[in-house]
matplotlib code that plots the C-alpha trace (Angstrom):
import matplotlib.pyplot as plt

x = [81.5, 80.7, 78.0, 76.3, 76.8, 74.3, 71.9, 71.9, 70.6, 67.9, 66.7, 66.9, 65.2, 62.4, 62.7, 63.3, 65.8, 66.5, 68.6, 67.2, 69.7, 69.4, 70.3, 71.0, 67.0, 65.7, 68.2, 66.5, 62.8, 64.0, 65.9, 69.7, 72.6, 75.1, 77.5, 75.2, 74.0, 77.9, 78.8, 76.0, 76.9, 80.5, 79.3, 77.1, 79.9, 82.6, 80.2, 79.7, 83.6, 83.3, 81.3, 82.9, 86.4, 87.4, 91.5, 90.7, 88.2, 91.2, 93.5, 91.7, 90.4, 94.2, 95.2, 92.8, 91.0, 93.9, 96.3, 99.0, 101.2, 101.3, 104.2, 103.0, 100.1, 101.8, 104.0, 100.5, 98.9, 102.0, 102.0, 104.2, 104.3, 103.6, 100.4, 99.0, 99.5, 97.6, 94.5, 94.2, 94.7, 91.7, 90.1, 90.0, 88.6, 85.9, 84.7, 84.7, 82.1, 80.1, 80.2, 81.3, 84.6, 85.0, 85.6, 87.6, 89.9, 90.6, 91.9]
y = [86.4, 89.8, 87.7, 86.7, 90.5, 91.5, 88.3, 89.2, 93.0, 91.5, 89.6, 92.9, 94.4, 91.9, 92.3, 88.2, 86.3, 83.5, 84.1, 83.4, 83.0, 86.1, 86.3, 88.4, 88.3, 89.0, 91.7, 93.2, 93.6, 94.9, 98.0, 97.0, 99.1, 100.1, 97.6, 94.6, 94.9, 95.1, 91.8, 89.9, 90.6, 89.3, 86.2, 85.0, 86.0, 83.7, 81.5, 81.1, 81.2, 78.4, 76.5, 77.4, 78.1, 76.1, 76.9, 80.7, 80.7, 78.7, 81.8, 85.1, 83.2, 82.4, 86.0, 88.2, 86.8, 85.1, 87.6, 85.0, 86.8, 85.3, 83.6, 81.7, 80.6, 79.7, 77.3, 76.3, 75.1, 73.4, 76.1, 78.8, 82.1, 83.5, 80.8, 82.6, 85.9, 85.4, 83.4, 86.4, 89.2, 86.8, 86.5, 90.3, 90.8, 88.0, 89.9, 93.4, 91.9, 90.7, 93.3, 97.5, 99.1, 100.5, 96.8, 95.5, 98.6, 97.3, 93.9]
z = [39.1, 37.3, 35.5, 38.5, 39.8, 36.4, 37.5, 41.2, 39.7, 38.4, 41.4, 43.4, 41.0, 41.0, 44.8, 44.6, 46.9, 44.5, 41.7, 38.1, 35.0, 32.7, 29.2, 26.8, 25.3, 28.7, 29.2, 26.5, 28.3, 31.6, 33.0, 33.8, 34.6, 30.6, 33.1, 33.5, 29.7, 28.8, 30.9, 29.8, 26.1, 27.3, 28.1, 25.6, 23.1, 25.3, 25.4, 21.5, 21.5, 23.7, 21.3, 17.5, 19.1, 21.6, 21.5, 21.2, 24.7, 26.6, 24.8, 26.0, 29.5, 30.2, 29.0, 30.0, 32.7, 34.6, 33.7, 32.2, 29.6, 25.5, 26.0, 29.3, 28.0, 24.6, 27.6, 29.2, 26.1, 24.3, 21.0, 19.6, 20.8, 17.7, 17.2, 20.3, 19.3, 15.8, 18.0, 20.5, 17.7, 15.8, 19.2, 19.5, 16.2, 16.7, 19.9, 18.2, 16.4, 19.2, 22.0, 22.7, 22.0, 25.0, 26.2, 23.3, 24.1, 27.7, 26.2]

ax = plt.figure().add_subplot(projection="3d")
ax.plot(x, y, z, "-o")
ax.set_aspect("equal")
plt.show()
């Protein structure tokens, strides 16, 4: 949803009623709100997670996006507390790479 917020900018901006899909490169070469830039970074990093880490995606979508605490989603996805705790702490640490602070922080 927030996603299609940062593409729906970008059609206004164009003054366009379609909606084209905007990445991260083409971020780059047009004026977008610190927000937009932020979210778009967001999901190009979950989706490389997505790709190289599959377990660690389902982890931080369950947690932070759904709002289910550790130990539910260690009960969701069949594994240890503790397993889920090191994957999200990795997870974190992954993303720090990959995107701002100031959203790490809020995780």
């Amino acid at each position: 949803m927030l996603i299609n917020y940062a593409n729906e900018e970008l059609t206004m901006k164009r003054g366009r009623r379609t909606v084209e899909q905007l990445d991260e490169d083409m971020a780059q070469t047009i004026s977008l709100s610190p927000r937009s830039r932020d979210l778009l970074r967001l999901d190009s990093a979950l989706e490389e997670l997505k790709d190289n880490y599959e377990l660690r995606a389902t982890i931080i979508e369950s947690h932070f996006f759904i709002g289910l605490s550790i130990a539910d989603v260690a009960k969701l996805l069949g594994l240890s507390k503790s397993k889920v705790e090191r994957e999200w702490n990795r997870t974190r640490l992954w993303l720090k790479q990959r995107i701002p602070d100031e959203m790490i922080t809020r995780m």
